[in-house]
N, C-alpha and C positions, 0 to 999 in steps of 0.2 A: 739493392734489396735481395736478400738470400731467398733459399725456396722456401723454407717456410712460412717466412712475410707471405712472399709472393701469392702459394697459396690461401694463404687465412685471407688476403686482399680476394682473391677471387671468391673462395666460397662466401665473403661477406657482399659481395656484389652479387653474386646467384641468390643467394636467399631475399637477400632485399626485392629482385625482381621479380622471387615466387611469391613471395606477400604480398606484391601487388597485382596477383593476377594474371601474370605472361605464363603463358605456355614457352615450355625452351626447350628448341632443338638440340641435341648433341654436338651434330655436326656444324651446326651455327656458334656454339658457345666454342667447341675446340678451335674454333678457327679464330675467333675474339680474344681467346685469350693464349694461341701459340704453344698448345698442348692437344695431344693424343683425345680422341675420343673416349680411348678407356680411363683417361685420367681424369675427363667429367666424370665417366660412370663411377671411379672411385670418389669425386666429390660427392654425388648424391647419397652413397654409400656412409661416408662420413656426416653427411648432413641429418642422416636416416637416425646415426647408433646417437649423436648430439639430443636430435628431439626425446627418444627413449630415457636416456641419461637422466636429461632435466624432468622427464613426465611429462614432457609436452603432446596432448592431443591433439599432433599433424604428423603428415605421413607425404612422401614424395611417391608420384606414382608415375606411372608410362603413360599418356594416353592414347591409344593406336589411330583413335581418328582423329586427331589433333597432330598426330607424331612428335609427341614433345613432353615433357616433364610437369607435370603443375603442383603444388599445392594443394592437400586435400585437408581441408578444414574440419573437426567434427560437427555433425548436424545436429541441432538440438531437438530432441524429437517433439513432434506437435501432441498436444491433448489428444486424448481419445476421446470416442461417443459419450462415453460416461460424466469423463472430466467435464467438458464442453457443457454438457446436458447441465451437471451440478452448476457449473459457473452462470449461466443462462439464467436458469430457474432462480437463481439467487438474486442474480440483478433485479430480474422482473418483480418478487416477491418485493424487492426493497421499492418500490415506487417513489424511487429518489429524485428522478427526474422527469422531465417533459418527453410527451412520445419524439419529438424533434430529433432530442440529447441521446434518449433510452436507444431507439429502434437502430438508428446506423452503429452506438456500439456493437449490439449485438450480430447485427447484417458483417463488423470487420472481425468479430473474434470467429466467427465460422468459416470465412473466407481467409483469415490466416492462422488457423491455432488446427481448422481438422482436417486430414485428410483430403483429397480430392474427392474417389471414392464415397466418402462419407457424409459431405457437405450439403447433398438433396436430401436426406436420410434425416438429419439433424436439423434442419429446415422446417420440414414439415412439421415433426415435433412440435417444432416451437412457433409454427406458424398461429396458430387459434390463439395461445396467449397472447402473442405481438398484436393480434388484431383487438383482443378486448382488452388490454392495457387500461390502466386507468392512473391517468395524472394523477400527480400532487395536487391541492387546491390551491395550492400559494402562486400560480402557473408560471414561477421567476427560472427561467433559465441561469441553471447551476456552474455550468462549466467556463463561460466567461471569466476570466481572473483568477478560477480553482489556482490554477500552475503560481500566479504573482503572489496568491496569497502565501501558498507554500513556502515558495522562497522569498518572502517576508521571514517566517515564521522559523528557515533554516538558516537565515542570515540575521537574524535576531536585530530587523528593521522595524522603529516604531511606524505605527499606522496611525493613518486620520480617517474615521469612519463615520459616514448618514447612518444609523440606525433606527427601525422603525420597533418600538417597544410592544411590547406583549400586552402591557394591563393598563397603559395609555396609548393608543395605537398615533403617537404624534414622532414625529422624526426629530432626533436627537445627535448630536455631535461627540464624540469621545475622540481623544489620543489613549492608543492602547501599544499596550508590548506581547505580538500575538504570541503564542505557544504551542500551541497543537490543532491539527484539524481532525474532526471526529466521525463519524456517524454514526448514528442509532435511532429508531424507531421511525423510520421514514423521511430524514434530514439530517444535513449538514452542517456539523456544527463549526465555528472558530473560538478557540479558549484562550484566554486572552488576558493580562493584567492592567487592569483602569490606571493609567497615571493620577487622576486626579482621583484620589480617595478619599476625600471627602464627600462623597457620592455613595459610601459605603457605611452600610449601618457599625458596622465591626471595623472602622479603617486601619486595626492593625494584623488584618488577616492577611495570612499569605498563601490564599487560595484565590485561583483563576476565576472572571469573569466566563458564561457560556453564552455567546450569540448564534441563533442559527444564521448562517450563510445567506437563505433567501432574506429574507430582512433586513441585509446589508445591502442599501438603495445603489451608495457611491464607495469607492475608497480611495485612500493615495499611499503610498509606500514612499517614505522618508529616507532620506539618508542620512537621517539619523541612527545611531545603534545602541543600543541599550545592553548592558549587562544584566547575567542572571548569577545574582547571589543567590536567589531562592532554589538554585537547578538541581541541588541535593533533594527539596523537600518536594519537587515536579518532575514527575516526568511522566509521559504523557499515557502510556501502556495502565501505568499502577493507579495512574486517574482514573482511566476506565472505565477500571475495576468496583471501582469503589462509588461512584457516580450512576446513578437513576431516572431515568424519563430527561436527565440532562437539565437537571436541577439544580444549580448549585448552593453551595454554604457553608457550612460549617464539618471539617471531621469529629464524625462523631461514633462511637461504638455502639452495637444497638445486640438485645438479647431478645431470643421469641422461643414459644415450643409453638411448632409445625404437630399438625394433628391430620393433614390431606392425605391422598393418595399416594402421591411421586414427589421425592424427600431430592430426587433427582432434578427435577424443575425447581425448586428452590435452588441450590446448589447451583445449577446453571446460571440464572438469574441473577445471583448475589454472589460474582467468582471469588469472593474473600470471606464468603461463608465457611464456618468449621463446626462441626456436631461436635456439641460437648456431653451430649451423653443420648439414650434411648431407652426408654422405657416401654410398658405393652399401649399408649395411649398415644406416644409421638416420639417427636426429635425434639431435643430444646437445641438452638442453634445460636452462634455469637458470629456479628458480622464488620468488620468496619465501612463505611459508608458518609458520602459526602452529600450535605441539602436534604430539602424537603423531599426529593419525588421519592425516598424510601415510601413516606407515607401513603405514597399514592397506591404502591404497589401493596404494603400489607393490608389498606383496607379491600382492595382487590379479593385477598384470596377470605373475607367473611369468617367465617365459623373456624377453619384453617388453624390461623392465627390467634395464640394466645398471649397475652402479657408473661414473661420470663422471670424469676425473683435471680438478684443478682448472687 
């Protein structure tokens, strides 16, 4: 073996034992591998300009109370008070889950996302909400299966699900081809395609079922796999969008003039909203939108809301 094998064989052997964590002596590696001291210090030198080269975020350093070379990793820096605070407040506001689920998330994102320093400080804050928490009514712990369901739903695994129904509250059986997992409005949703569409007023729609999560008693994950011819006309972000109270049904286009306050709370509300014009009395606005809960919301806003001529 010539010397430049010779070398590339060592610093491939250095670098491997820095990734794993050893501190390395100079005079321990010169001696390992029948080379000068300064002939390491030129390997780390080489290994130094390598990382730069590629863009790699590591850096070889000294370390004098260790006396030996390590690996230095970049740190990802933790949340700040702020960050934390917003993330906090948002969980709690969602009253997604049981205080059981809710309180230990919240007890580990402070303990590992702020600061040392900062972690009594951010505590307290958020201590009086933690204490008046208020459950879900459905009192179903969420996280059980969350992860199985997922990877169902990324491994495009038919499912066998108990489901207990909304407007007959009797438990039911389906085979479904799940698609996305969601949330909105205080629940968990699974969106999902019915194998048996016959179940389906419209059975030749090719819009997803929406189950909320707590309602689902049991499931099992098949190993069966289903294709998605439909994965052009789904995907789960543009759903969304277009989806209401987590309603579903039919795409449908809908036109109103907004006459309120905040033309902004619409817009936010309806992300596929677009102002078609403005006049001194409102916005007349055009929305795409999937199912009935559109209606829920525009009787919501009353006076507000008017009928739109196309």
């Amino acid at each position: 073996m010539d010397g430049g094998s010779l070398k590339s064989e060592r610093l491939l052997q250095i670098y491997s034992r820095l990734v794993s964590g050893d501190v390395l002596s100079k005079k321990e590696l010169a001696r390992q591998f029948h080379v000068t001291e300064r002939s390491i210090q030129r390997d780390m030198e080489s290994l130094r300009c390598f990382f730069a080269e590629q863009g790699l975020r590591q850096d070889i350093v000294y370390d004098k109370q260790e006396r030996g070379y390590r690996l230095e990793q970049p740190v990802l820096p933790l949340l700040n008070n702020s960050e934390i605070l917003a993330v906090c407040k948002i969980l709690l506001e969602s009253r997604s889950m049981r205080r059981d689920e809710m309180l230990p998330i919240l007890d580990k994102l402070i303990s590992c996302c702020v600061p040392a320093r900062s972690k009594r400080a951010v505590a307290e804050l958020l201590a009086n909400e933690k204490y008046h928490y208020v459950e879900p009514h459905h009192g179903q712990h969420i996280l059980p299966g969350l992860w199985e369901i997922g990877q169902a739903v990324q491994e495009h695994r038919v499912m066998e699900i108990e489901y207990t129904r909304m407007k007959e509250p009797k438990l039911v059986r389906r085979r479904i081809q799940p698609v996305g997992i969601m949330f909105s409005e205080y629940y968990f949703y699974l969106t999902a395609f019915l194998e048996d569409k016959t179940t389906f007023d419209n059975p030749d729609d090719l819009f997803p079922t929406i189950y909320r999560i707590d309602r689902i008693k049991s499931f099992k994950v098949l190993d069966e796999h289903f294709s998605v011819p439909y994965k052009d006309r789904f995907q789960e972000g543009e759903f969304r969008k277009r989806v209401q109270f987590m309603y579903g049904g039919k795409l449908e286009r809908i036109r109103f003039k907004y006459t309120g306050p905040s033309i902004e709370a619409v817009l936010d509300r309806l992300p596929t909203a677009k102002i078609l014009s403005k006049d001194e009395e409102g916005w007349t606005v055009e929305a795409e939108v999937f199912g009935k809960g559109i209606e829920m919301w525009l009787r919501s806003q009353g006076l507000y809301i008017e009928e739109a001529a196309e």
